[in-house]
C-alpha positions as CSV (number, residue, x, y, z in Angstrom):
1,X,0.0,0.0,0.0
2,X,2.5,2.3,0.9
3,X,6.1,4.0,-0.7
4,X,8.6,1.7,-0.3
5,X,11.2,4.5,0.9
6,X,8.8,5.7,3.2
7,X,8.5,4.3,7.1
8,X,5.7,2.3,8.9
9,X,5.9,4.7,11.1
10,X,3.6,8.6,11.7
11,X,5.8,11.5,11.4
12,X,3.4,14.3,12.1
13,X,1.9,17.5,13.7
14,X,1.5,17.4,17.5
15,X,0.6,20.5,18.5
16,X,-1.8,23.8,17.6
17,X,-1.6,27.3,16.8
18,X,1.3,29.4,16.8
19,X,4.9,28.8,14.9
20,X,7.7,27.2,17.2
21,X,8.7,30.0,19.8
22,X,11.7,29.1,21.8
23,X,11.6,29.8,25.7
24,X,13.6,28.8,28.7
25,X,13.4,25.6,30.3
26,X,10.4,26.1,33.2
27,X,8.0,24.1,35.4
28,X,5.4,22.2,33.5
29,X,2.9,23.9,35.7
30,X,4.1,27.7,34.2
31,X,4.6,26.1,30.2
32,X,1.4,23.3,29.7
33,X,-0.5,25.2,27.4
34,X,-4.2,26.4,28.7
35,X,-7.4,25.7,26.9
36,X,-6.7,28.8,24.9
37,X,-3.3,27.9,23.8
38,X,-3.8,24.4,22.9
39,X,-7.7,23.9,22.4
40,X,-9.5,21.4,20.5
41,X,-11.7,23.8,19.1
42,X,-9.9,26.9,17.8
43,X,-12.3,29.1,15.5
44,X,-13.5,32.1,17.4
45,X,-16.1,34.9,16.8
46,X,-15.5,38.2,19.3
47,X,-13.5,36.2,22.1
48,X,-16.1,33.5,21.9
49,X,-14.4,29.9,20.7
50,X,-17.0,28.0,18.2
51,X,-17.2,24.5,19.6
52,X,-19.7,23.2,17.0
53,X,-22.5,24.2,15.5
54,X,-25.6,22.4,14.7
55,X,-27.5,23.3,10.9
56,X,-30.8,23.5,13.0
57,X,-30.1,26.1,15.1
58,X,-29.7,24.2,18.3
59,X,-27.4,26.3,20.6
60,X,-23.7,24.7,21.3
61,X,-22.9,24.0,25.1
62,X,-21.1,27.6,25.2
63,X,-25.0,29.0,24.0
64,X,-23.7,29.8,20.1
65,X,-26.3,28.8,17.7
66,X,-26.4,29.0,13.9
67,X,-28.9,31.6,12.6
68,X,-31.5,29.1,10.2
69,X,-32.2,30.9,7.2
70,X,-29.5,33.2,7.2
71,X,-28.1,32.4,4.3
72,X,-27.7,34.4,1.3
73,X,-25.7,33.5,-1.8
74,X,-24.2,35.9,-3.8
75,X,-25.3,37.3,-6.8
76,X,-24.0,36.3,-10.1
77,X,-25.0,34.7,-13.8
78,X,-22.7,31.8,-13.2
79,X,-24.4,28.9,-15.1
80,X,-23.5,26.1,-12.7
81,X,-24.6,28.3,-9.9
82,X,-28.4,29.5,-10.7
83,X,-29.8,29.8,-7.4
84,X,-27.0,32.7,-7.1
85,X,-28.9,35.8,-5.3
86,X,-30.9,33.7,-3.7
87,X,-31.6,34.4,0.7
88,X,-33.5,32.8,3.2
89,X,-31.3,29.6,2.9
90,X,-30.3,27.2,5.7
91,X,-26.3,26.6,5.5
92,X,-26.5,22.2,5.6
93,X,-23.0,20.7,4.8
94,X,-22.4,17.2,3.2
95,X,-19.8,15.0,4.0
96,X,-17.7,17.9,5.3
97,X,-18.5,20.4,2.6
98,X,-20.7,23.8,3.2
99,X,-24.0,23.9,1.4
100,X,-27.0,25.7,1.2
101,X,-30.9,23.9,1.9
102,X,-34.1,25.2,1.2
103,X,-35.7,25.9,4.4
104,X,-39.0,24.2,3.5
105,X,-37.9,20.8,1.6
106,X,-34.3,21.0,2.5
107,X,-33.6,20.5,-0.9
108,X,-30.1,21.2,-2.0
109,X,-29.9,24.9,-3.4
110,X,-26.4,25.5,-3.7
111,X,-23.7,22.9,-4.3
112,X,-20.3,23.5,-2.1
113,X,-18.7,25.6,-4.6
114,X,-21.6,27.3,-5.8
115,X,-20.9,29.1,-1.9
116,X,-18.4,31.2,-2.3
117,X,-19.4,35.0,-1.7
118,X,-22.1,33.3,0.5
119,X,-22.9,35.0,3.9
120,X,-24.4,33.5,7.0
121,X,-25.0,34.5,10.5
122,X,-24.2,33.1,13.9
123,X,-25.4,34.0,16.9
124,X,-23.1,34.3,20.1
125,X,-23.4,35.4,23.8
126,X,-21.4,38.6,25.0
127,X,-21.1,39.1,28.7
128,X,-21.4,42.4,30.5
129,X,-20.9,41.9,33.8
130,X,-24.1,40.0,35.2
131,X,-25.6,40.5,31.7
132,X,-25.6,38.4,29.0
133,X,-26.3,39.4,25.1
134,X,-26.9,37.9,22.5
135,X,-24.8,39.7,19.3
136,X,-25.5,38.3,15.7
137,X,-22.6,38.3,13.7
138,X,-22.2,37.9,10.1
139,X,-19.7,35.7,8.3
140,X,-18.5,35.7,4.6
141,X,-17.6,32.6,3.2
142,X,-14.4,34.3,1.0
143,X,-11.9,31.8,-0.5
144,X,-12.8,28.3,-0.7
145,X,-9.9,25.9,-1.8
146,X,-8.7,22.3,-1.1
147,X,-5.8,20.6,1.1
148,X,-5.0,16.7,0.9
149,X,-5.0,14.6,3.5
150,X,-1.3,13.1,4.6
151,X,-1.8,9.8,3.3
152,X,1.5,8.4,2.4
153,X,-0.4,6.3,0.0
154,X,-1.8,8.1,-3.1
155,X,-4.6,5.7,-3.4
156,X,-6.0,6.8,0.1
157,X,-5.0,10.6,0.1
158,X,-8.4,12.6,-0.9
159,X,-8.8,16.5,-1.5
160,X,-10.5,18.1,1.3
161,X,-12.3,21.7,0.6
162,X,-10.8,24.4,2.9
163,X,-12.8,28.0,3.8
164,X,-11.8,31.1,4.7
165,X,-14.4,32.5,6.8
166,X,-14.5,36.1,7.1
167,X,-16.5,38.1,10.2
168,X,-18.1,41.3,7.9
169,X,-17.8,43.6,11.3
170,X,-13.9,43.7,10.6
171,X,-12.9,42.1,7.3
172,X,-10.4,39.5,9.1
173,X,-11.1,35.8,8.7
174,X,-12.1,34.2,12.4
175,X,-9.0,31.6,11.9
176,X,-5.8,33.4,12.7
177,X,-3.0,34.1,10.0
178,X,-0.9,32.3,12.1
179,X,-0.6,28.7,11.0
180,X,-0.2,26.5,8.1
181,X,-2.0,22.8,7.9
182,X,1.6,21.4,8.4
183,X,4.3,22.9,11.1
184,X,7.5,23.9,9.7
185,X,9.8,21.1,10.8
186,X,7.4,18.2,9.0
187,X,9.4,17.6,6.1
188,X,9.7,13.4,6.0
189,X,8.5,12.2,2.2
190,X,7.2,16.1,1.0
191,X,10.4,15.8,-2.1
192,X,7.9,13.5,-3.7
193,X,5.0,15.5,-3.8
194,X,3.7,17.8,-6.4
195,X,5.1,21.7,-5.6
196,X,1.4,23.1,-5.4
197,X,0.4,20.3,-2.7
198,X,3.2,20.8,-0.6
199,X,2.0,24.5,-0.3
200,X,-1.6,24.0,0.3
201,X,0.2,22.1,3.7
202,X,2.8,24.6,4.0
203,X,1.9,28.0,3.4
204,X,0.6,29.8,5.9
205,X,-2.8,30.4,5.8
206,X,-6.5,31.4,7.7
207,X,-8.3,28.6,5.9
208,X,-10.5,26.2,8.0
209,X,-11.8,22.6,7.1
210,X,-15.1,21.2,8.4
211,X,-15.4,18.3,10.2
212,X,-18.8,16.6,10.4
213,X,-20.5,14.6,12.8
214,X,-19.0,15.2,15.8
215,X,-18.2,17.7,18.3
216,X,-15.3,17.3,21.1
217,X,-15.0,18.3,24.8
218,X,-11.8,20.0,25.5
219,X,-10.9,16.8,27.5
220,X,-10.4,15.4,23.6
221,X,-13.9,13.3,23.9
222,X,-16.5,13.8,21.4
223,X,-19.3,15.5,23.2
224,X,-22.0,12.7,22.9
225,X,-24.9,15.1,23.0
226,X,-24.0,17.0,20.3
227,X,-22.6,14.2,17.5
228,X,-24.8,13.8,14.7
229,X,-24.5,14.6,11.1
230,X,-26.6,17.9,11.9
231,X,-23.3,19.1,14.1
232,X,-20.1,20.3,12.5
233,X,-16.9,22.0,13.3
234,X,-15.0,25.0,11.6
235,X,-11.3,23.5,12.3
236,X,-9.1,25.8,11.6
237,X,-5.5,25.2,10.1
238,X,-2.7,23.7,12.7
239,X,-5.6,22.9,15.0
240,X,-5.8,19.1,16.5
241,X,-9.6,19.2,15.1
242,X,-7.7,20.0,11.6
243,X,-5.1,17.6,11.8
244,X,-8.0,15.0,13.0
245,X,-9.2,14.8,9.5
246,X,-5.7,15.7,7.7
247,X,-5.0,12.0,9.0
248,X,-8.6,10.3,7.4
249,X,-10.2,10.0,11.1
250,X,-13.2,11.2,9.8
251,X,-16.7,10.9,11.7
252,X,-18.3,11.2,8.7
253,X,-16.2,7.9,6.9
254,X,-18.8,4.3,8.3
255,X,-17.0,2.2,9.3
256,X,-13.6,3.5,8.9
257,X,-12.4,4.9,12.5
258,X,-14.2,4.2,15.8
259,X,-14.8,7.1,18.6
260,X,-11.9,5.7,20.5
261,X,-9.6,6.4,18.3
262,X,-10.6,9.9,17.3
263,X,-10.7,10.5,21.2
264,X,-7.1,8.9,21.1
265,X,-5.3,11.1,18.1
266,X,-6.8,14.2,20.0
267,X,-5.5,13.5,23.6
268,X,-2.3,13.0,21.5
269,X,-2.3,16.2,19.9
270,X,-3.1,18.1,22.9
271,X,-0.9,16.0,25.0
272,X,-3.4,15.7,27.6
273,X,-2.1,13.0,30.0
274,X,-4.5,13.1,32.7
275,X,-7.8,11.3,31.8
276,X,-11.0,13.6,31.9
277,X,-8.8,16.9,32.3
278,X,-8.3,19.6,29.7
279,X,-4.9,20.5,30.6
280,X,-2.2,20.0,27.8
281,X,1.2,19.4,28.5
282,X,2.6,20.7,25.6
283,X,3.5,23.7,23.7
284,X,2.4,25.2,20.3
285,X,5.1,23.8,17.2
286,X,6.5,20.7,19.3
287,X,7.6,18.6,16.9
288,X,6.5,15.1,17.9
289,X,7.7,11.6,16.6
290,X,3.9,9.5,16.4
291,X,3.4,5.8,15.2
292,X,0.3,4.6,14.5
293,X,-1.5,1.1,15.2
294,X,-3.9,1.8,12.2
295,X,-4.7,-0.9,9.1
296,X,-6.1,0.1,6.0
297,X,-6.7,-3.4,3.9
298,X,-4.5,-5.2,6.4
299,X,-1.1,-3.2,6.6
300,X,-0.3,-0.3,8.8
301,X,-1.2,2.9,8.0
302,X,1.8,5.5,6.9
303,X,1.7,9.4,6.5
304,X,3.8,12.5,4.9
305,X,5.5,14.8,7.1
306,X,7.9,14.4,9.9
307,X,10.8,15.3,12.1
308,X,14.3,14.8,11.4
309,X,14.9,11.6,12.1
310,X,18.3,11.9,13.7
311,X,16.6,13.9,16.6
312,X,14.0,11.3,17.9
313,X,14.3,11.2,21.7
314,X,12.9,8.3,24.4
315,X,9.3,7.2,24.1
316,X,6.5,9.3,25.7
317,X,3.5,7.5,25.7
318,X,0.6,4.5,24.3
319,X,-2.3,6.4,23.6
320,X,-6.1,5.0,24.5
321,X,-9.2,6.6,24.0
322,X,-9.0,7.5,27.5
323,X,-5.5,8.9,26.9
324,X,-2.1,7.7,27.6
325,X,-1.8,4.2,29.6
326,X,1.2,6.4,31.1
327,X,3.6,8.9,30.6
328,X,7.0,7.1,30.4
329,X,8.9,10.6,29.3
330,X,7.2,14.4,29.2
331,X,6.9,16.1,25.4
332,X,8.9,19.3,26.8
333,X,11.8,17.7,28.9
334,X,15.0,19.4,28.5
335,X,18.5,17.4,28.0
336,X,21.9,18.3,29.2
337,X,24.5,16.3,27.5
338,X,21.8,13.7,26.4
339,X,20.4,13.2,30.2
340,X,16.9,14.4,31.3
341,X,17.8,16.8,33.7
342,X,15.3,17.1,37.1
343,X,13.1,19.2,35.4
344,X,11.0,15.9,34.0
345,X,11.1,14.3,37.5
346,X,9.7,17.5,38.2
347,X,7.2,17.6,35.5
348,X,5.9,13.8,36.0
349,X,5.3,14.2,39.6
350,X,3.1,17.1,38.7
351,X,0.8,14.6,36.1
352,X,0.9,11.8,39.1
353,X,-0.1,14.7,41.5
354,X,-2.7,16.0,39.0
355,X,-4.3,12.0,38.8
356,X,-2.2,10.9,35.3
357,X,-0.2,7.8,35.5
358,X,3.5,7.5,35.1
359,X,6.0,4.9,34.0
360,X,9.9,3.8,34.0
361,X,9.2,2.4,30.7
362,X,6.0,1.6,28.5
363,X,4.0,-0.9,29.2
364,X,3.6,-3.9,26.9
365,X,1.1,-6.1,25.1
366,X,-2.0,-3.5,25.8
367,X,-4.3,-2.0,23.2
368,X,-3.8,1.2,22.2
369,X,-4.0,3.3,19.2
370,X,-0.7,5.8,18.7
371,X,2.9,5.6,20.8
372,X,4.7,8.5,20.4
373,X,8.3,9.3,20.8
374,X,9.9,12.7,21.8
375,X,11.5,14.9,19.2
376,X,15.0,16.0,20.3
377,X,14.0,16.0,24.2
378,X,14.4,20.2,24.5
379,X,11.9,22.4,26.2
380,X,10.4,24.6,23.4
């Protein structure tokens, strides 16, 4: 199934957000990323982060609903789009693609790429001290493009649609201009892909893919209220939720990828040791060595996009959908002449204290879904 040249073995993304920024070596406690730093969900409207929306207007846990029939398409004479100029719409999306319904039959009106120009609202709450608002906010659908998955297979890598989404109040897109679908230092197998993919991964960007069918909990479990095909997610680029469906674990896809391991990859991403917390012990562009239990047809399933392979440190951990089995070694330990200095000592006492579990060395013959290796061993 896979390149010859290429290794069982995933080489990719582990964390969100920002480029790489370099800091000194510090207490876990003072450098695990908050919720804000290293979030599951990362789209966000006026301070507010979008952790799902549902196409019937059903409010999100955080009270942010999707306005039904807000949709209006833009005007044009473009033959393969002739409901252009048309309002009133419901925004539906289809296997991870934006579309627009007919409010009365939900009939298809406008294909995915009959969207662009296309404008919708959304609903969020504002606090002012003890009182709450409701502010409806406007959002253009601007460029809409397409990003492979990382399949190092070209039989299994598929062309995803990306978005820019842009809020009309202030012109800027509500993913940052901050991060590109792949972090700088994944480069393993990229000399053998076509120029203009490589920059779809590489090139910074504010584009957003949707993920379908489920939303997640920033623990990293899908929120089982709100996980039907009527629920979606705006990931933004370099975001777990992103990176999620870069790697084909898509909700959407029967019988391709149980819950489990969707729970797994994002407890990976995020680094979040301790079962049932949303803390992430990790920072944003930590390079991160993962290998991945997967099949596809009966062999184990390989990806683009790695580390340098002469920098892979100790393993860190087997990853459940409950999270790690244990921690063996922490993602940000710093080295001093090739020995862990106390800092990691310091740092897994803090995940025992904090109810994770730690270990001298991984444990053997037990399920899991990823095992992933340091990168180098340096705080970041």
């Amino acid at each position: 199934m896979s390149s010859p040249d290429l290794s069982l073995t995933l080489f990719v993304g582990a964390s969100l957000g920002l480029a790489l920024t370099a800091i000194a070596p510090q207490p876990a406690a003072a450098r695990a990323c908050d919720v804000d730093q290293c979030t599951v969900n990362t789209a966000e409207l006026r301070g507010v982060d979008i952790k799902g929306l549902n196409v019937n207007g059903v409010t999100n846990l955080d009270g942010v609903r999707l306005v039904p029939g807000s949709v209006q398409l833009t005007a044009s004479s473009t033959p393969l789009c002739p409901a252009n100029g048309r309002g009133g719409l419901n925004l539906g999306v289809d296997s991870g693609m934006l579309i627009a319904r007919d409010p009365v039959s939900s009939a298809v009106v406008a294909s995915s790429l009959c969207m662009a120009g296309a404008t919708f609202q959304i609903d969020i709450p504002l606090s002012h001290g003890k009182v709450t608002t409701m502010s409806r906010q406007t959002l253009r659908i601007g460029v809409i493009d397409t990003v492979d998955t990382w399949y190092a297979d070209a039989s299994l890598r598929t062309s995803l649609l990306s978005y820019q989404l842009i809020n009309l109040a202030t012109g800027i897109s509500i993913c940052p201009l901050k991060e590109a679908f792949m972090e700088s230092w994944q480069v393993d197998g990229l000399d053998t892909i076509p120029t203009a993919t490589v920059a779809k991964w590489k090139d910074t960007t504010d584009r957003a893919v949707i993920v379908q069918g489920e939303t997640y909990l920033e623990t990293g479990q899908a929120d089982g209220a709100r996980s039907t095909p009527d629920w979606f997610n705006i990931a933004c680029a370099g975001s777990a939720i992103a990176k999620l469906r870069l790697l084909g674990y898509d909700p959407m896809v029967p019988g391709g990828v149980l819950p489990a391991e969707r729970a797994a990859t994002l407890k990976m991403l995020t680094a979040r040791y301790v079962r049932n917390s949303s803390q992430a012990w990790t920072r944003t562009g930590t390079p991160l060595r993962w290998e991945p239990t997967r099949r596809i047809n009966g062999e184990l399933v390989t990806y683009l996009g790695g580390p340098d392979s002469t920098k892979l440190g100790p393993y860190e951990a087997d990853w459940t959908g409950e999270g790690p089995i244990c921690v063996a070694h922490t993602r940000l330990a710093s080295t001093t002449n090739g020995a862990t200095t106390v800092t990691e000592a310091n740092d897994l006492k803090r995940i025992e204290d904090a109810g994770g579990a730690t270990c001298a060395i991984l444990p053997g013959g037990q399920t899991h879904y990823w095992r992933t290796r340091t990168v180098s061993h340096i705080a970041h």
